[in-house]
N, C-alpha and C positions, 0 to 999 in steps of 0.2 A: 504493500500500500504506500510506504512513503517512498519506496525508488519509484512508480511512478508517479507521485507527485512531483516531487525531483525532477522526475523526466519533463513533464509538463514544463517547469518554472523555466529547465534547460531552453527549452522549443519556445518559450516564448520570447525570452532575452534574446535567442538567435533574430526571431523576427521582428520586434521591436528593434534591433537594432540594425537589420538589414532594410527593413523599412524607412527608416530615418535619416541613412546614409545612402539609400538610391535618393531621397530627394533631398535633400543637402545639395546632393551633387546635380543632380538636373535641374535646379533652380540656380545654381553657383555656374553652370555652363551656359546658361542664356545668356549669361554676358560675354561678351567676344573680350573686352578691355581688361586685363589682369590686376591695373587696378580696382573697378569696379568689384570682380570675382573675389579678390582679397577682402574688398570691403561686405560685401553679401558674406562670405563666411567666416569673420570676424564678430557680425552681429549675432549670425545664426548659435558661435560657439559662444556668447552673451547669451541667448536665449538658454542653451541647452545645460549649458555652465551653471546658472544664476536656477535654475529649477532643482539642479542638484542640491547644490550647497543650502538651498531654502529645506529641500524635502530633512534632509540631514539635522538641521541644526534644529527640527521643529519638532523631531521624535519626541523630546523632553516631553513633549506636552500632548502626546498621543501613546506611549506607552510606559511601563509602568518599569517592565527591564527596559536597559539598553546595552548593546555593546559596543563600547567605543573602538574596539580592538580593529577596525575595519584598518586593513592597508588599499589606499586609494590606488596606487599603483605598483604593484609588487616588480618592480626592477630590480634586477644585480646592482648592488653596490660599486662593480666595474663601472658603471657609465654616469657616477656620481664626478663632475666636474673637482679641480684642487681650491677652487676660489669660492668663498661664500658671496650670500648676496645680500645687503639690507630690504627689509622689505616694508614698504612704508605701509601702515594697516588701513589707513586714510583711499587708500586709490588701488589696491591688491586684491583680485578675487579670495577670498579664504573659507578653503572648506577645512569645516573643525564638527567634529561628533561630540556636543557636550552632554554630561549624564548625572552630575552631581546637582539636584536640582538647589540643595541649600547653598552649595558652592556660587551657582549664579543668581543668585537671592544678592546676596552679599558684596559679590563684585560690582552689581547691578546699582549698589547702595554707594562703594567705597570709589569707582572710576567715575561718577557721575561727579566728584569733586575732585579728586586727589589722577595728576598725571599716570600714564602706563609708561613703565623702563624693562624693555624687554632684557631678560636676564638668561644664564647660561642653562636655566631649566625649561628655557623656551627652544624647541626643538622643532625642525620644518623641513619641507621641502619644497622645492621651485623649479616648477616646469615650464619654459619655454615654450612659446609656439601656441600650448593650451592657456597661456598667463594664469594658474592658479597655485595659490601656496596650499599644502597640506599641512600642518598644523600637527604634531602624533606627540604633541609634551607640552604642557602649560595651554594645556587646552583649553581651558575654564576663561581664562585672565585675557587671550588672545581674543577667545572670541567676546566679552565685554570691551575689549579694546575696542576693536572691530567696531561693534555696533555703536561706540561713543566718537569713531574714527580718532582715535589717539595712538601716537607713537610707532614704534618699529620693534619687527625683530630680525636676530639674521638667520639666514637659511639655506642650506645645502644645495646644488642646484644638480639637474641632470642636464646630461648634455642630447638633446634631444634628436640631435642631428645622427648622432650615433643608435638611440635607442630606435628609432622608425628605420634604419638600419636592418636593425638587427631582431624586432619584437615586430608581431601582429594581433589581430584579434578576431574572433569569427562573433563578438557580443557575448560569449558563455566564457570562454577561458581564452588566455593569454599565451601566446607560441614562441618560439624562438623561428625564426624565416628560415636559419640553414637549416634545419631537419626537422622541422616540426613537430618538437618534444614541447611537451606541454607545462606552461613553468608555474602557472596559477589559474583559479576560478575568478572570471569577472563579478563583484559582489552588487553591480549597479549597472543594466547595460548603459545606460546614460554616461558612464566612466567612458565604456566604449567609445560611446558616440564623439562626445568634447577629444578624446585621444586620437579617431580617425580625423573631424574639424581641425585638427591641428599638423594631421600630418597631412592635410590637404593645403591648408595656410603653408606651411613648410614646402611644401613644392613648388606652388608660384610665385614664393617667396625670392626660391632659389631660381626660379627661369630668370627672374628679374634682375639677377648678379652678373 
């Protein structure tokens, strides 16, 4: 009974996500102009980005567990760039799973006065190309940050150029392209989606060099 429920959730992630990404794309090619194209799917991964991070940060108040443990993009550590990046919380997509509801009681109370100084138990990542940070430490504080738009933290970045390289996705799990071993479960095809958005921005990005 629950492998095929499973199965179900599999089959649909696939199509929701292959759905989504045939018109992305056929609406992103009605434009002949690569600027144009770039800008149609810049907005579109605004759209599909800004649903995620909303669905996520809203659980608090639709369920009773939560688990924050989600990895947004499970990458090899290999394709973690040597240079951090400041990320200013003011103008930076941020997707963050918060779960402590007294924890954002409080912050809610304490950053609506008192400045945000991102510190060394503030832990993130930063993807290129998708422009979102993930947030996986100081998760509570970042996202009060966030929503007061106060302050910065810094953050690990991938280097994206290499990861659409070398990673794919079919919306259910994540591949490596030379052999097609399987490295993880997509836990959101929407992850998907903004991931393919990005590696489609990265392409016309790159014709344009």
């Amino acid at each position: 009974m629950f492998r095929n429920k499973q199965k179900n959730i599999d089959v649909s992630q696939r199509y929701e996500f292959s759905t989504s990404i045939e018109l992305i794309k056929s609406m992103s090619e009605a434009n002949e102009d690569i600027t144009e194209k770039i800008d149609f799917l810049e907005y579109s991964l605004d759209v599909v980005r800004t649903d995620l991070i909303s669905l996520y940060r809203a659980k608090q108040f639709y369920k009773e567990v939560i688990n924050p443990n989600t990895n947004l993009f499970p990458f090899p550590a290999r394709f973690i760039n040597n240079e951090k990046l400041v990320i200013n919380l003011a103008d930076t997509p941020l997707f963050t799973i918060p779960w402590k509801r007294e924890s954002i009681t409080d912050l809610i109370k304490h950053f609506k006065k008192e400045p945000f100084i991102g510190n060394d138990n503030h832990l993130a990542f930063y993807y290129q190309y998708i422009n979102i940070c993930y947030v996986h430490n100081g998760i509570h504080s970042s996202t009060i940050a966030k929503y007061y738009k106060k302050g910065s933290i810094t953050a690990d970045t991938y280097n994206m150029a290499d990861v659409y390289k070398s990673i794919h996705t079919n919306g259910e799990k994540w591949f490596y392209t030379e052999n097609n071993n399987i490295i993880a479960d997509v836990f959101d095809y929407r992850v998907a989606v903004i991931f393919e958005i990005g590696r489609l921005i990265y392409e016309e990005k790159s014709r344009c060099q």
